[in-house]
C-alpha positions in Angstrom: -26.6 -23.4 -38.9 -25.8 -21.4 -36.0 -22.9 -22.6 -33.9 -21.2 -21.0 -30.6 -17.9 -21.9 -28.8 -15.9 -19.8 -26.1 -12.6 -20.0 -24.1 -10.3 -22.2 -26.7 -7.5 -20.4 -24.7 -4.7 -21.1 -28.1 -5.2 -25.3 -27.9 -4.9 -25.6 -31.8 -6.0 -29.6 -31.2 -8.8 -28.9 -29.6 -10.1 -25.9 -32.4 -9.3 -28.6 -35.5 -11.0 -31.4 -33.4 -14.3 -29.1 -33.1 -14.1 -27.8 -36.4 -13.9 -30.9 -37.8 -16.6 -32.3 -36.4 -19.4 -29.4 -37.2 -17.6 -28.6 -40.9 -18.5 -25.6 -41.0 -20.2 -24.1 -44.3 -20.4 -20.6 -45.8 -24.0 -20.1 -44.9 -22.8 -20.8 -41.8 -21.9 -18.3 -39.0 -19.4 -19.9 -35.6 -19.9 -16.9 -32.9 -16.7 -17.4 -30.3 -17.5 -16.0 -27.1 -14.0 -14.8 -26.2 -10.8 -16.0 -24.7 -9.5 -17.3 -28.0 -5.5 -16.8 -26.8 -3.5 -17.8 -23.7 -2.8 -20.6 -21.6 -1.8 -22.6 -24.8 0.8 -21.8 -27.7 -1.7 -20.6 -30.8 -3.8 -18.4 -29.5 -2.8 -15.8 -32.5 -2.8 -18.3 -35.1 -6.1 -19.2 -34.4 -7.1 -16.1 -34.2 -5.8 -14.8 -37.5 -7.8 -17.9 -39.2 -11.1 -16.8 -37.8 -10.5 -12.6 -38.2 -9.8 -14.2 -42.4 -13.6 -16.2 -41.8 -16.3 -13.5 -42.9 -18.6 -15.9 -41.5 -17.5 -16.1 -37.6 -18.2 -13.3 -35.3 -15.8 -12.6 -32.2 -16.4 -11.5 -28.6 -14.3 -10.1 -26.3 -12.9 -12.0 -23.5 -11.1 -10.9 -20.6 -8.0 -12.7 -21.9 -8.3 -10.2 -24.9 -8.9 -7.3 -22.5 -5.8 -8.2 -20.6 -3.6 -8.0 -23.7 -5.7 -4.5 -25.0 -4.1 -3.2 -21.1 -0.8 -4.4 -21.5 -0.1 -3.6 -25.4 -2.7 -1.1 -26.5 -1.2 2.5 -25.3 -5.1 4.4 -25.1 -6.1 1.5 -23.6 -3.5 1.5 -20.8 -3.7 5.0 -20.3 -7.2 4.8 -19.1 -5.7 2.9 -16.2 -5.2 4.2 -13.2 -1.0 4.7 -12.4 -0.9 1.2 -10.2 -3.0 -0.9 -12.8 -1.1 0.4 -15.7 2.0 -1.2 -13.5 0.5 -4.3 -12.8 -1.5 -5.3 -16.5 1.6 -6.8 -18.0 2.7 -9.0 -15.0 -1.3 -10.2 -14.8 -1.7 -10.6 -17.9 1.8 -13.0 -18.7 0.7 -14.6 -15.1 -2.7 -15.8 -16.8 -1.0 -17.3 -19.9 -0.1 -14.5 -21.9 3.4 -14.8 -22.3 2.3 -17.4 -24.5 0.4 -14.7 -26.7 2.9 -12.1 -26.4 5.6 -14.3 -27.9 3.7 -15.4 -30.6 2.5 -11.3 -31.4 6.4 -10.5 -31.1 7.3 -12.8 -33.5 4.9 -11.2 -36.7 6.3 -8.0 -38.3 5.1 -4.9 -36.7 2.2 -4.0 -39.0 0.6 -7.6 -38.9 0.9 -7.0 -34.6 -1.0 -4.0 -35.2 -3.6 -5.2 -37.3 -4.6 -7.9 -34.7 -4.4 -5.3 -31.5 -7.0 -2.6 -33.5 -9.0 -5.8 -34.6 -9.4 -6.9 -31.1 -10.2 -3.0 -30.0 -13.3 -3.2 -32.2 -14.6 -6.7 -30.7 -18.3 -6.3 -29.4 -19.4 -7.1 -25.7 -22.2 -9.6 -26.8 -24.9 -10.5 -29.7 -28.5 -11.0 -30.1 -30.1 -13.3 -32.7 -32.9 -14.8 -32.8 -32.7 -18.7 -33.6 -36.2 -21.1 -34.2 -37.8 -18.3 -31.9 -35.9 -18.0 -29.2 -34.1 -15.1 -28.3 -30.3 -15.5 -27.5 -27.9 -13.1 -26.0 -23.8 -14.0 -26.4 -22.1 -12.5 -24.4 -18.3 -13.7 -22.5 -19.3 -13.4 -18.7 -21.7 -10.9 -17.6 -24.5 -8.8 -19.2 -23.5 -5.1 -19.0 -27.5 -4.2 -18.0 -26.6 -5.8 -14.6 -22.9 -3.4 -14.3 -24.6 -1.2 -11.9 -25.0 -3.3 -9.2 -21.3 -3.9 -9.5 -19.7 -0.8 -10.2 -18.3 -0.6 -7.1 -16.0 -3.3 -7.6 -14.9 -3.0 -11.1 -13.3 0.4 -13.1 -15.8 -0.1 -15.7 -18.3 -1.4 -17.6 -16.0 -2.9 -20.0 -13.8 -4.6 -17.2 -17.1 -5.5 -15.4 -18.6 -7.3 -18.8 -15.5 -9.4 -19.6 -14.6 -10.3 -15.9 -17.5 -10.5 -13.8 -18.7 -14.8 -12.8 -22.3 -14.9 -12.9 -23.8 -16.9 -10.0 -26.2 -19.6 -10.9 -29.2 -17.7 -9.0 -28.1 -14.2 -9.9 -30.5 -12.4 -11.4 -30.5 -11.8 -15.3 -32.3 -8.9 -17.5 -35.0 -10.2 -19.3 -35.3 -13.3 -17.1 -38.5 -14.8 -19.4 -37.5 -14.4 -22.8 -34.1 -14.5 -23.2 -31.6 -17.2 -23.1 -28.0 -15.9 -22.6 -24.9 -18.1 -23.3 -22.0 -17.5 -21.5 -18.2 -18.6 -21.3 -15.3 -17.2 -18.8 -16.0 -19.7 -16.0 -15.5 -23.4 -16.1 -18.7 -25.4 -15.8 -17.0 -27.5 -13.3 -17.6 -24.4 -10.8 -21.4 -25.3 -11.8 -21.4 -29.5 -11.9 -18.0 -30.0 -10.1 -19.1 -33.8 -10.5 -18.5 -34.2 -13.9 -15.8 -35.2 -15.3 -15.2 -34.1 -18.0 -16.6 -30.9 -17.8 -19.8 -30.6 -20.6 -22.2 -27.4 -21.4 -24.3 -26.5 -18.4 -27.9 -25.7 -18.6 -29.4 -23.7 -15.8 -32.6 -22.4 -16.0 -32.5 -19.2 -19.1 -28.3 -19.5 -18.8 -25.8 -21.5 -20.9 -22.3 -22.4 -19.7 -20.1 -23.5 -22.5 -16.5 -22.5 -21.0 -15.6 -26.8 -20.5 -11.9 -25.9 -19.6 -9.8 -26.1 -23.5 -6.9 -23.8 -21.1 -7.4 -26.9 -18.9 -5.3 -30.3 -19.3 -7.1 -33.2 -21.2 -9.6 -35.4 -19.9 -7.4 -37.2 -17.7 -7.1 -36.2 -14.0 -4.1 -33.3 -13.7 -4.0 -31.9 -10.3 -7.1 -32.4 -9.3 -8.7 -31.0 -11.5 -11.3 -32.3 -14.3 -10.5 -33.1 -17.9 -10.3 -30.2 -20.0 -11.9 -30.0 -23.8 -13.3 -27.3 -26.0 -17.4 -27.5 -26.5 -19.6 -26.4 -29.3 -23.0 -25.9 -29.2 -25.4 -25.8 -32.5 -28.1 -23.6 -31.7 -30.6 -24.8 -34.6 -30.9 -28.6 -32.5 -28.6 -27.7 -29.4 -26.2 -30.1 -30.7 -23.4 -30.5 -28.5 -20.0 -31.1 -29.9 -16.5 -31.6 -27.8 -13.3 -31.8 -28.7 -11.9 -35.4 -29.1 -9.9 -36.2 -26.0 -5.7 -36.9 -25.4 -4.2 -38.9 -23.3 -2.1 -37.0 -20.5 0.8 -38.3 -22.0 0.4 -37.8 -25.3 -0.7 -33.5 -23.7 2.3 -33.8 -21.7 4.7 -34.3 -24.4 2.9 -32.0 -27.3 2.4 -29.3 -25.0 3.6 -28.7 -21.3 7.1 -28.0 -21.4 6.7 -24.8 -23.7 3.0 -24.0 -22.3 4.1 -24.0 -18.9 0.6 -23.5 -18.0 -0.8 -21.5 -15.2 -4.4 -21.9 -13.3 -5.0 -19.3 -11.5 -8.1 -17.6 -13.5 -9.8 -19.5 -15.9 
């Protein structure tokens, strides 16, 4: 079986609640779509369990890209003198103070084995499930970075960041389906609530808000839970929701969550 999540943002309920549910096996392979860490307290532990997993296969997310910027030293060079000031702040504005807590507390060569495994992550898959052709990939296909150079430094940057409009065109608009995380699908169905995949057309949103509170209304915005989709039947599983009390008193004192980018 072929399952694919994205954007669990460090909510360790959420994970074991999904996991749970679709048990995985050894034959088996999960693809996450990025945006593993931040927002919530366990982004690195749950990301140590699936880099020991030989059968799940990680993207990069711009959450990941944010802490590559502020902790990786080639990667910061490559910025430009006023990014390279600003990468830190951004990225502990966006959740990651959460992440680089968590990193700071392992020994030094246990921090470095996570940054050089997160160097290597890919930009997106192809497979080929019952037929149809898939592409993975966290936010943007990197065929369609031309028409946006202008506005990002690179390709890499563009991939990770970029929020695909629902009539944008796509590469390969017959024959391939790409699934995609990074933005909320309440930015797609802003009516439901809470949020659950969105199908549009050849495109699959499955970002449903796990950096977001639970399913209960928090400042206005819709319940938040991790999704799962099983490509073999298009199985959709979710997370199993909390109340906002019992979120309030498990997590948002230490989280201190922020909103400002999904």
């Amino acid at each position: 079986m072929i399952y694919v999540m994205s954007d669990i943002h460090g909510n360790m309920h959420h994970f074991r609640s999904v996991m749970d549910q679709i048990k995985l096996q050894p034959e088996d392979t999960l693809y996450v779509l990025g945006n593993i860490m931040d927002r919530y307290p366990d982004g690195v532990a749950i990301l140590q369990e699936l880099m020991a997993m030989p059968n799940a296969k990680l993207l990069l997310g711009n959450h990941e890209y944010m802490l590559l910027q502020s902790l990786d030293r080639a990667t910061n060079r490559s910025l430009d003198e006023d990014e390279q000031v600003r990468s830190l702040p951004r990225w502990q504005r966006n959740g990651g103070d959460l992440t680089k807590k968590a990193l700071d507390a392992l020994d030094k060569k246990e921090k470095q084995r996570i940054i050089r495994f997160i160097k290597k992550l890919p930009l997106f898959y192809e497979l080929e499930v019952n037929g149809k052709h898939y592409r993975l990939i966290h936010a943007a296909p990197l065929e369609l970075f031309p028409a946006h150079e202008q506005s990002y430094h690179n390709s890499t940057e563009y991939a990770v960041w970029h929020r695909l409009e629902l009539e944008e065109p796509l590469p390969f608009e017959t024959d391939t389906v790409f699934i995609f995380g990074h933005t909320p699908t309440m930015y797609f169905a802003k009516e439901i609530d809470p949020m659950q995949i969105f199908v549009w057309k050849n495109r699959i949103g499955i970002d449903c808000g796990s950096g977001f509170p639970p399913t209960t209304k928090w400042r206005d915005l819709p319940g938040g839970r991790l999704a799962c989709l099983r490509l073999d039947d298009m199985k959709e599983f979710y997370s199993e929701e909390e109340s906002i009390e019992e979120w309030l008193a498990r997590n948002y004192k230490e989280a201190k969550l922020k909103w400002q980018q999904p």
